[in-house]
py3Dmol code that shows the C-alpha trace and the ligand (Angstrom):
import py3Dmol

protein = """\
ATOM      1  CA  UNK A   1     -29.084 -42.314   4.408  1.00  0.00           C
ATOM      2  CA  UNK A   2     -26.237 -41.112   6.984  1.00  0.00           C
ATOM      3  CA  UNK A   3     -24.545 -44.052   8.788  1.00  0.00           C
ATOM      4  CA  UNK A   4     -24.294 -44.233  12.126  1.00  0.00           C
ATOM      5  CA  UNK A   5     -20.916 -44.850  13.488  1.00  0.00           C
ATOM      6  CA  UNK A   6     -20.307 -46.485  17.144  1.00  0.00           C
ATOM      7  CA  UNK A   7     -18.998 -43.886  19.567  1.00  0.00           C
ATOM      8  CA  UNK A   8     -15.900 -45.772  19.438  1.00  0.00           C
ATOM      9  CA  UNK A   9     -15.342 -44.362  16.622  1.00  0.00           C
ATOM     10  CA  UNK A  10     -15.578 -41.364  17.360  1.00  0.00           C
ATOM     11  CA  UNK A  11     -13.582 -41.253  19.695  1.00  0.00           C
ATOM     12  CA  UNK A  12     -10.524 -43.430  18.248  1.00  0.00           C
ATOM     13  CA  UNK A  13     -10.952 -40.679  15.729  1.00  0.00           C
ATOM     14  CA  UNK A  14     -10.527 -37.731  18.255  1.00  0.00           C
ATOM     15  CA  UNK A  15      -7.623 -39.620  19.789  1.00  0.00           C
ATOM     16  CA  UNK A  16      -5.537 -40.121  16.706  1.00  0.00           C
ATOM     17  CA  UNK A  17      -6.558 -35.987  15.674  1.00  0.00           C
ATOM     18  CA  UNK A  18      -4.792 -35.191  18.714  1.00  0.00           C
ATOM     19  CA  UNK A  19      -1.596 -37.322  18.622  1.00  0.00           C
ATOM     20  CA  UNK A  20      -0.895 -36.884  15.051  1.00  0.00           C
ATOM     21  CA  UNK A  21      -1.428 -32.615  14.824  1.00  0.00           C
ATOM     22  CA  UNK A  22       0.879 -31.127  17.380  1.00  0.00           C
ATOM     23  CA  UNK A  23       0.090 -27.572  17.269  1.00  0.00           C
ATOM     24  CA  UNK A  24       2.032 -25.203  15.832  1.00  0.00           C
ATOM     25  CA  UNK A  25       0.637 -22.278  18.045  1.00  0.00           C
ATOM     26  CA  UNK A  26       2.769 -24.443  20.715  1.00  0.00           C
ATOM     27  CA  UNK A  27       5.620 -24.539  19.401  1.00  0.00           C
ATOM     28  CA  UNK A  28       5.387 -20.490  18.267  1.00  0.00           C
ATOM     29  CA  UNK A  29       4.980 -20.376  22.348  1.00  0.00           C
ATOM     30  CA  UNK A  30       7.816 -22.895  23.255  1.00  0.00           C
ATOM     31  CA  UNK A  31      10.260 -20.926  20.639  1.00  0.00           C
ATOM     32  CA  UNK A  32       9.825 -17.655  22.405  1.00  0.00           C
ATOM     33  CA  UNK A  33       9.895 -19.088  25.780  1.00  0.00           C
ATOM     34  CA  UNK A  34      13.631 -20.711  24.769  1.00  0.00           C
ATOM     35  CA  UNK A  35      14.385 -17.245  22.997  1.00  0.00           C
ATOM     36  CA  UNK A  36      13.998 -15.525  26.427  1.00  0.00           C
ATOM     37  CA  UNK A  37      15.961 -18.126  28.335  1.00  0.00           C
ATOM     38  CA  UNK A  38      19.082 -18.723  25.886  1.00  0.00           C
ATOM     39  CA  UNK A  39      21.910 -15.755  26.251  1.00  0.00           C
ATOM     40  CA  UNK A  40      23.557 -16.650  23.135  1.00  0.00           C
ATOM     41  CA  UNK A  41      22.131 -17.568  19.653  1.00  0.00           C
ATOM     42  CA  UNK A  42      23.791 -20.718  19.560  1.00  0.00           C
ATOM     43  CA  UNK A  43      22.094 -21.891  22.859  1.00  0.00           C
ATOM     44  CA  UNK A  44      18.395 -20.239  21.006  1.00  0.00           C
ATOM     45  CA  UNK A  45      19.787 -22.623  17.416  1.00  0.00           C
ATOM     46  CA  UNK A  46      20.864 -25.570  19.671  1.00  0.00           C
ATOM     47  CA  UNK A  47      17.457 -25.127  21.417  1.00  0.00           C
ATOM     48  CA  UNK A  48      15.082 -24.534  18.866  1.00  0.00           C
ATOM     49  CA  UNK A  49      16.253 -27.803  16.732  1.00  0.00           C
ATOM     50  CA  UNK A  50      15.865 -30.119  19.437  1.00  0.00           C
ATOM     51  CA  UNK A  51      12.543 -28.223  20.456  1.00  0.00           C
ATOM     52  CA  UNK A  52      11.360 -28.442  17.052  1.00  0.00           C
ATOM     53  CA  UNK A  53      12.004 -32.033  16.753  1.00  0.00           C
ATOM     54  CA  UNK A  54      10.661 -32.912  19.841  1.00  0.00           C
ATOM     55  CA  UNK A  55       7.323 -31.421  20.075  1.00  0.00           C
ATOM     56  CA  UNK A  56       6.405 -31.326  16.091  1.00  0.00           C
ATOM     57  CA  UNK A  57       6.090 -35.163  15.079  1.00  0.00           C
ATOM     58  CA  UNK A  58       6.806 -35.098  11.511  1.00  0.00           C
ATOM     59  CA  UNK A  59       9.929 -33.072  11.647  1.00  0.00           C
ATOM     60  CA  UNK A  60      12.136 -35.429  12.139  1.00  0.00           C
ATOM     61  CA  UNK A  61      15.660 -33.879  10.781  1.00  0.00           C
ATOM     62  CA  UNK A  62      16.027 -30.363  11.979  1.00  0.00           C
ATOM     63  CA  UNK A  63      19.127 -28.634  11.765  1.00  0.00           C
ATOM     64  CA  UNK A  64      21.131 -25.026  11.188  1.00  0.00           C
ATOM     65  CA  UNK A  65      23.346 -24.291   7.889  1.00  0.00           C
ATOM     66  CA  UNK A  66      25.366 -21.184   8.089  1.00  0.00           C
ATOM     67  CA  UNK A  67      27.312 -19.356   5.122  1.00  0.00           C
ATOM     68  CA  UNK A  68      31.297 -19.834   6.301  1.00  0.00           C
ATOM     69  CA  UNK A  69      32.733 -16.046   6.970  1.00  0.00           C
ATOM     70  CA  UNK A  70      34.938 -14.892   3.745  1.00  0.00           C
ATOM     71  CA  UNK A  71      34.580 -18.103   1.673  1.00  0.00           C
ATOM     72  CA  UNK A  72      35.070 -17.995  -1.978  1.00  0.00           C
ATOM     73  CA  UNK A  73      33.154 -19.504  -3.750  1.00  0.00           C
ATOM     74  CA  UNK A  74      30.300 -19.394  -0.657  1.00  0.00           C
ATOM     75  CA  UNK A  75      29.607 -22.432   1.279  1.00  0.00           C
ATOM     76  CA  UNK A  76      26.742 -23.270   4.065  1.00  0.00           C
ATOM     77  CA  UNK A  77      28.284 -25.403   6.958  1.00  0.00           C
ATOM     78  CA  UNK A  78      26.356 -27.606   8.828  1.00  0.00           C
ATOM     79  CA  UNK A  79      25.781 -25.849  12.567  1.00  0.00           C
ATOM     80  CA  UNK A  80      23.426 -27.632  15.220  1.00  0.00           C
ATOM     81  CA  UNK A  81      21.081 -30.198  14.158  1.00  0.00           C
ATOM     82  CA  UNK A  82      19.102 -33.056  15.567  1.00  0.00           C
ATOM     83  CA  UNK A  83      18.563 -36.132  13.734  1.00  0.00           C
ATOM     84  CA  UNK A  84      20.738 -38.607  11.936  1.00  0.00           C
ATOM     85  CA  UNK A  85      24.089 -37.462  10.880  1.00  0.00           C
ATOM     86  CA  UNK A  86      24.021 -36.187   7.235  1.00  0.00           C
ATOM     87  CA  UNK A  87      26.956 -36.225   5.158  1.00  0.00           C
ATOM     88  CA  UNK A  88      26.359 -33.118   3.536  1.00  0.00           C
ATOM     89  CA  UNK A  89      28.394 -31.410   5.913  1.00  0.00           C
ATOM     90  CA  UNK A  90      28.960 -28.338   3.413  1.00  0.00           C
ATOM     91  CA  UNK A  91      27.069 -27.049   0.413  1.00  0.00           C
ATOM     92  CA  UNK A  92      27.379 -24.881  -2.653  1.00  0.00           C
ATOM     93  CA  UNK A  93      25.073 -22.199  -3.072  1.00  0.00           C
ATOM     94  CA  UNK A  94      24.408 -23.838  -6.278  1.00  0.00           C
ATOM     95  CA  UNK A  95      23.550 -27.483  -4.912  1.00  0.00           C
ATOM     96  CA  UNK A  96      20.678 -28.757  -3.353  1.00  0.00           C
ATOM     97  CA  UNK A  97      17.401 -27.667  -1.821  1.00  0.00           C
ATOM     98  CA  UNK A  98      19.613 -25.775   0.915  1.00  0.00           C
ATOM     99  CA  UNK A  99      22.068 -23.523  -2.036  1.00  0.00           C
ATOM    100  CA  UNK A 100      18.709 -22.770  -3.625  1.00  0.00           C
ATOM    101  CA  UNK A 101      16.931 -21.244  -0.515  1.00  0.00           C
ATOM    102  CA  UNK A 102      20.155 -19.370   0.596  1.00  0.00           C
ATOM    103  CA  UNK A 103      20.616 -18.265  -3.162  1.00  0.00           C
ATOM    104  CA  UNK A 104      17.064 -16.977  -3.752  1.00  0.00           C
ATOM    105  CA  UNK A 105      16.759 -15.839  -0.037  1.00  0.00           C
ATOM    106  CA  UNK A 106      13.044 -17.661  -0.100  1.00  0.00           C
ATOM    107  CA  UNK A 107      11.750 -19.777   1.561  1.00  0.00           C
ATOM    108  CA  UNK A 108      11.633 -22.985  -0.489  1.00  0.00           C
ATOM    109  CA  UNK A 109       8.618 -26.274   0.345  1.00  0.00           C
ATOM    110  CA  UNK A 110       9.180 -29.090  -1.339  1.00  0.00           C
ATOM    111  CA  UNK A 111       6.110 -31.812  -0.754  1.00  0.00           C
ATOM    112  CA  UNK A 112       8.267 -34.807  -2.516  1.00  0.00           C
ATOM    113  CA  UNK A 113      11.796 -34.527  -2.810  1.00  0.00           C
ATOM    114  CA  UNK A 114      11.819 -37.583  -5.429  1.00  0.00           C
ATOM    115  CA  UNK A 115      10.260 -35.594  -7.933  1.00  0.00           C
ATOM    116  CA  UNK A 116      12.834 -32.404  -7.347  1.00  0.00           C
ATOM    117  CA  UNK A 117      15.928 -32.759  -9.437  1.00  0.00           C
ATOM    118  CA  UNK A 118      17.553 -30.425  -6.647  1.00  0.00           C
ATOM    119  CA  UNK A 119      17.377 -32.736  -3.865  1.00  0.00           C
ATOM    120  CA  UNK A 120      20.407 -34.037  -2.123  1.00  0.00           C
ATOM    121  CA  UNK A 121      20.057 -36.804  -0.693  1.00  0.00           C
ATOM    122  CA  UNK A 122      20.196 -37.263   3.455  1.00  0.00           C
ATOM    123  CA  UNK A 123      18.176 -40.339   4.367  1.00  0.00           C
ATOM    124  CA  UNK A 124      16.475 -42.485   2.383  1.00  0.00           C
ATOM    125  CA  UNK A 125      13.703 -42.112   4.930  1.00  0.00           C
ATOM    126  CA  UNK A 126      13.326 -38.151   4.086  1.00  0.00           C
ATOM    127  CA  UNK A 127       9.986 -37.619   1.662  1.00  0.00           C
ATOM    128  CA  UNK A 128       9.816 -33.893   2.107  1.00  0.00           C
ATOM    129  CA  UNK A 129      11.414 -30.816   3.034  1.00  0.00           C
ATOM    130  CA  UNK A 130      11.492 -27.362   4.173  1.00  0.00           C
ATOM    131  CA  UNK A 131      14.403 -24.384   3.972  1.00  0.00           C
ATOM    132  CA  UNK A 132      13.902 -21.105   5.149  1.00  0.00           C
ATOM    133  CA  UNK A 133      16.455 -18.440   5.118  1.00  0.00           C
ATOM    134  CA  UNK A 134      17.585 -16.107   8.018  1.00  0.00           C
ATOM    135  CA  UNK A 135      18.205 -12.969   7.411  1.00  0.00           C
ATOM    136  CA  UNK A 136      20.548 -10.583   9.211  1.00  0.00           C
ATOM    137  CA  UNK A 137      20.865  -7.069   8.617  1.00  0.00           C
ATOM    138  CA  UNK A 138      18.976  -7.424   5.273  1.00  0.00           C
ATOM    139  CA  UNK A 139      21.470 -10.441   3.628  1.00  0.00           C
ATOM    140  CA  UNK A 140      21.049 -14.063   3.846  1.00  0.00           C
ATOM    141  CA  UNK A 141      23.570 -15.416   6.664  1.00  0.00           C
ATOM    142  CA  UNK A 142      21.856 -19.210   6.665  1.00  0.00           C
ATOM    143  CA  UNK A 143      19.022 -21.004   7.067  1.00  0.00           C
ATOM    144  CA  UNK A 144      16.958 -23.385   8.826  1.00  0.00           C
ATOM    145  CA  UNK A 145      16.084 -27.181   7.519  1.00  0.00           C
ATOM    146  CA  UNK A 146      13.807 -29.386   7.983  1.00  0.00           C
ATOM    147  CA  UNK A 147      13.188 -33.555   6.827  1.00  0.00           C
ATOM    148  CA  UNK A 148      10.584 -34.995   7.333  1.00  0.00           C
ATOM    149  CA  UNK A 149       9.744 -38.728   6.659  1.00  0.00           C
ATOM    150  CA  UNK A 150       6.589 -38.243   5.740  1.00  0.00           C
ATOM    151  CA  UNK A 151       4.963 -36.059   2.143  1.00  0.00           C
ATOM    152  CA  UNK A 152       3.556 -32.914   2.194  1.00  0.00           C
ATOM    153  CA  UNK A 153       4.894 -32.479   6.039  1.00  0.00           C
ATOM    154  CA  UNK A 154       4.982 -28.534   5.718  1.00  0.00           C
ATOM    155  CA  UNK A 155       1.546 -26.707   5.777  1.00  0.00           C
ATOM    156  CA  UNK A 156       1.439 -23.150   5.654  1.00  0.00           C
ATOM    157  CA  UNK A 157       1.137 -23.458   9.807  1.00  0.00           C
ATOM    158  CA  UNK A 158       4.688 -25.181   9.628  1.00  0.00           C
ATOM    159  CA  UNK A 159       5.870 -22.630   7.136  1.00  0.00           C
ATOM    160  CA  UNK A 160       4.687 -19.665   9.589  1.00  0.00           C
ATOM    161  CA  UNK A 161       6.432 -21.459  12.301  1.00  0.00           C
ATOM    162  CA  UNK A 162       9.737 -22.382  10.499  1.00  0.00           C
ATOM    163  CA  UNK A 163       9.690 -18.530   9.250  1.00  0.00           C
ATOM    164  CA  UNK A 164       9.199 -17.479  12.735  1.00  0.00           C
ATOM    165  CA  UNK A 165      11.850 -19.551  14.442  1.00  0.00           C
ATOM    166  CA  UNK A 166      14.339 -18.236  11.652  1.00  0.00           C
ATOM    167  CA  UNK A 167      13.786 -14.732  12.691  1.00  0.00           C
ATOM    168  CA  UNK A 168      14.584 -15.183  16.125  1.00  0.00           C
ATOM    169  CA  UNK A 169      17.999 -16.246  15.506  1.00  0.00           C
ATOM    170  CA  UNK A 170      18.222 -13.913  12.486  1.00  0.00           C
ATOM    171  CA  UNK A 171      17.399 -11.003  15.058  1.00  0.00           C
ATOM    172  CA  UNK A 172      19.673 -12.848  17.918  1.00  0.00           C
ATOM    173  CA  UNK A 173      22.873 -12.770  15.241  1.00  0.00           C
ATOM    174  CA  UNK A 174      21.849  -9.051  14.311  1.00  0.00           C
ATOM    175  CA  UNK A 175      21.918  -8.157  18.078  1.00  0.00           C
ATOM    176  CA  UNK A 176      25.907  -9.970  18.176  1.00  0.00           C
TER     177      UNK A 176
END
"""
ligand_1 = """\
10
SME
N 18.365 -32.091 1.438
C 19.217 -30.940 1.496
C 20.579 -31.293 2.033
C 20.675 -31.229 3.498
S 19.991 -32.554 4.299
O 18.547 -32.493 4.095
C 20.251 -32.525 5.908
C 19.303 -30.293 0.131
O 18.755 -30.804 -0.838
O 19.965 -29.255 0.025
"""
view = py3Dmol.view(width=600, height=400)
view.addModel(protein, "pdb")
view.setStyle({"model": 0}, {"cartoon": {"style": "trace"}})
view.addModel(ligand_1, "xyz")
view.setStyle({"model": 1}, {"stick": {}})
view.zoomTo()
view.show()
């Protein structure tokens, strides 16, 4: 027999649908918005991590690495970001979940970064995680990454819309 539920119900439920999935399709609108408005691509990185973090709820550490020009061995360097200050300020290509996205030049999800032996540490808030390289010119030049404080943060929406954001600067830098 199907139970009835009170309308109030129904309509908490519709509430909480509606704060808790900010849409992606947004944010996809929002990025190209502050692509057209920034002159530089540090304004469009500054921009898009505080965008990011603003309108999509669960992404609550959102910041730029960069490879360093002419560094032996290569390094990523920690560009904009917005969230708590991290103290991995520079990392190895072969360290973390960062060296292994710019390494493999994929985009890398991890849905619980307990359970990855690769993880280095930010915040002991941070349950899962999202790199995705940019490209310019064809080679990886850095990346975009993403906490979040909650598991499984990064659907294949967020992944589209990390992957997009990370070719607008890619094609910004190219443009240099
Ligand atoms: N967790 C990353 C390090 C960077 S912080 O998340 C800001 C990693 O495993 O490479």
């Amino acid at each position: 027999m199907r139970t009835m539920r009170p309308r109030r119900f129904w309509v908490t439920m519709i509430v909480m649908a509606t704060m808790n999935s900010p849409k992606t399709s947004d944010a996809l609108k929002e990025a190209d918005r502050l692509n057209s408005e920034s002159r530089t691509a540090n304004q469009l990185m500054q921009g898009l991590t505080v965008l990011l973090n603003k309108l999509m709820l669960k992404y609550n550490w959102v910041g730029f690495y960069m490879l360093e020009p002419d560094a032996n061995p290569p390094m990523l360097a920690l560009g904009h970001y917005t969230g708590a200050m991290t103290p991995h300020t520079r990392i190895g290509l072969n360290q973390g979940i960062c060296g292994a996205a710019a390494s493999s030049g994929k985009t890398i999800v991890v849905d619980d970064v307990k359970k990855d032996p690769r993880y280095l540490a930010c915040s002991l808030e941070t349950q899962s995680e999202i790199v995705v390289p940019i490209f310019v010119r064809g080679e990886v030049a850095g990346e975009l990454d993403i906490d979040s404080h909650f598991l499984a943060a990064f659907s294949a929406d967020d992944r589209e819309l990390v992957e997009y954001c990370a070719k607008l600067v890619g094609k910004r830098l190219e443009s240099k």
